[in-house]
C-alpha positions in Angstrom: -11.2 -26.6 -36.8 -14.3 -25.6 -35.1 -16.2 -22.6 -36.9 -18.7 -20.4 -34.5 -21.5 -18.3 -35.9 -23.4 -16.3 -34.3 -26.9 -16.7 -35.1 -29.1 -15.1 -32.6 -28.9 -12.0 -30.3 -28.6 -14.8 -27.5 -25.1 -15.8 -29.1 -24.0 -12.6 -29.6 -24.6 -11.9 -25.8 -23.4 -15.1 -24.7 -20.0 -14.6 -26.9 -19.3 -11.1 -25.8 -20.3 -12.4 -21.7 -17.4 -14.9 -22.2 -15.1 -12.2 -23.6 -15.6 -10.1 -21.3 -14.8 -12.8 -18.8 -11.3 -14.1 -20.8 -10.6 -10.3 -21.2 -10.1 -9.7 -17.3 -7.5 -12.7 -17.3 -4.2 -11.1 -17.9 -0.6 -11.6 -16.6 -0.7 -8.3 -15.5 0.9 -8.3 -11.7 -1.7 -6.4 -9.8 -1.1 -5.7 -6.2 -3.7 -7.4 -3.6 -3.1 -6.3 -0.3 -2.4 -9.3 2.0 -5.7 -9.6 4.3 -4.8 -7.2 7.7 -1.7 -5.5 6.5 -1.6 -2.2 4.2 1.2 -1.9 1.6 3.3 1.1 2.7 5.8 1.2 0.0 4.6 3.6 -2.3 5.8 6.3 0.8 8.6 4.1 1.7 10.2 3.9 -1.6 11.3 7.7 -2.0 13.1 7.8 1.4 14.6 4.6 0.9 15.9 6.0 -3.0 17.2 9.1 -1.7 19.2 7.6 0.6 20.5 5.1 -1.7 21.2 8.0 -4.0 22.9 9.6 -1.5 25.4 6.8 -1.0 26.4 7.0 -5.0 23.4 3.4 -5.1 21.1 2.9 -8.2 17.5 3.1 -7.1 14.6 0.7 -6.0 12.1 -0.3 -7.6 8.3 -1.5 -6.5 8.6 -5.0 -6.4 5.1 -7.2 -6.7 6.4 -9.9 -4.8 8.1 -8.6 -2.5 5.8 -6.5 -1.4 3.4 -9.6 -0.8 6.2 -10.9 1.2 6.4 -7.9 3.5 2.5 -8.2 4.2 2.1 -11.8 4.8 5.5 -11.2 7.0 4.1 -7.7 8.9 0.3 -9.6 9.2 2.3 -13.1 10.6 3.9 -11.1 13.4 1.1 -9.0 14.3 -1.1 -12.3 14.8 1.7 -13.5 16.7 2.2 -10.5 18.8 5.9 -11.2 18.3 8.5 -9.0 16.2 10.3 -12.2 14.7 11.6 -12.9 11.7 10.7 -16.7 12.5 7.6 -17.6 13.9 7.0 -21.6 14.6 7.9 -24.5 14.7 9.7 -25.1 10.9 9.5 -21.4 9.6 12.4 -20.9 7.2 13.1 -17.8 5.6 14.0 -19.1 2.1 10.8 -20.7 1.6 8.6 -17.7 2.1 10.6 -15.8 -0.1 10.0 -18.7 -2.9 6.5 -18.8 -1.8 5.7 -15.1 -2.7 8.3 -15.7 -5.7 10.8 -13.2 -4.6 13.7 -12.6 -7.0 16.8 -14.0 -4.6 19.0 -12.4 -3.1 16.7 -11.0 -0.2 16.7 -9.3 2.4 14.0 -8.2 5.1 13.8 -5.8 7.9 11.2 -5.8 10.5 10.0 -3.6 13.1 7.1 -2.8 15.6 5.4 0.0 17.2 6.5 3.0 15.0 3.4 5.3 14.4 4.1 5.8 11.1 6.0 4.4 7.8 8.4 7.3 7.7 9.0 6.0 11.6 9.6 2.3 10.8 12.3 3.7 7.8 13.8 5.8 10.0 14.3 3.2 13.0 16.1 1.0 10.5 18.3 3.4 9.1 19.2 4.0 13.2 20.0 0.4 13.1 23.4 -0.3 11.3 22.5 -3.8 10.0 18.7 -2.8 8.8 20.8 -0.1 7.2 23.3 -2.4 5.9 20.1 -4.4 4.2 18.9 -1.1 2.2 22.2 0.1 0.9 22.9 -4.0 -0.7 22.6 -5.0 -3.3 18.8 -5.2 -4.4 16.8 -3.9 -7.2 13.5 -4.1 -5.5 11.3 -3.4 -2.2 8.2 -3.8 -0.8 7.4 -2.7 2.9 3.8 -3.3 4.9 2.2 -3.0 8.2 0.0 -5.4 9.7 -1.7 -4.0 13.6 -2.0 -6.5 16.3 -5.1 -7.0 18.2 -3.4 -4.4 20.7 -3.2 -1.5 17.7 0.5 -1.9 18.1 1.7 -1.9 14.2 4.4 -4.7 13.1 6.3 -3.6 10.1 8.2 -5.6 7.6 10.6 -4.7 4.8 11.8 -7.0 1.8 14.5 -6.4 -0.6 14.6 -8.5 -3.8 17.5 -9.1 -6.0 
């Protein structure tokens, strides 16, 4: 066993530097937005919950991962200028959910060109299998929008088990 002493104010600073340094490494999951998309589902949550609730459903949760899932998704389609759940040659579903370690099952909705978040929710409510998606069943959610070159906003949604 190695014994440290600290014998000079250079030590001490040189000590407290490092543990300052091993101090911000934790295993706390804080949410980075994914470059070009902003993470909508703080606002999303509520209106997805109450109508959950309203269907007798136990509520959503914010999920970390799943919410980097539905901003790499909403930031893939607005570089592509495509609303697509696939995009390229070999994209596969399952793998970007494993990728942004989504708990499985999963779900994901997408949409484009709704103005606004409470829009994009709203539009797949309208839609009877986006619909079908939010009432299954899933414990978490994360929902982003990325805009295209054009300004149109692509919008995805991802449910995690």
């Amino acid at each position: 066993m190695t014994k440290f002493s600290i014998t000079s104010r250079r030590d001490f600073l040189v000590l407290s530097g490092i543990s300052l340094l091993l101090a911000g490494c934790s295993t706390t999951a804080v949410m980075t937005p994914t470059p070009g998309s902003e993470d909508d589902t703080v606002a999303a949550l509520p209106m997805v919950n109450k109508l959950r609730a309203s269907k007798g459903l136990s509520a959503l949760t914010l999920d970390t991962s799943a919410r980097k899932a539905a901003g790499i998704q909403a930031t893939r389609m607005a570089k592509a200028q495509e609303m697509k759940h696939l995009i390229g040659f070999g994209d596969d579903f399952g793998a970007r959910m494993k990728k942004s370690d989504v708990a499985l099952p999963a779900a994901e909705n997408i949409a484009a060109g709704q103005k606004s978040v409470e829009a994009a929710v709203q539009a797949w409510i309208d839609s009877p299998r986006h619909l079908e998606n939010m009432l299954g069943n899933y414990r978490g959610l994360g929902v982003a929008m990325a805009p295209a070159k054009d300004g149109r906003p692509y919008w995805a949604m991802v449910l995690s088990g």
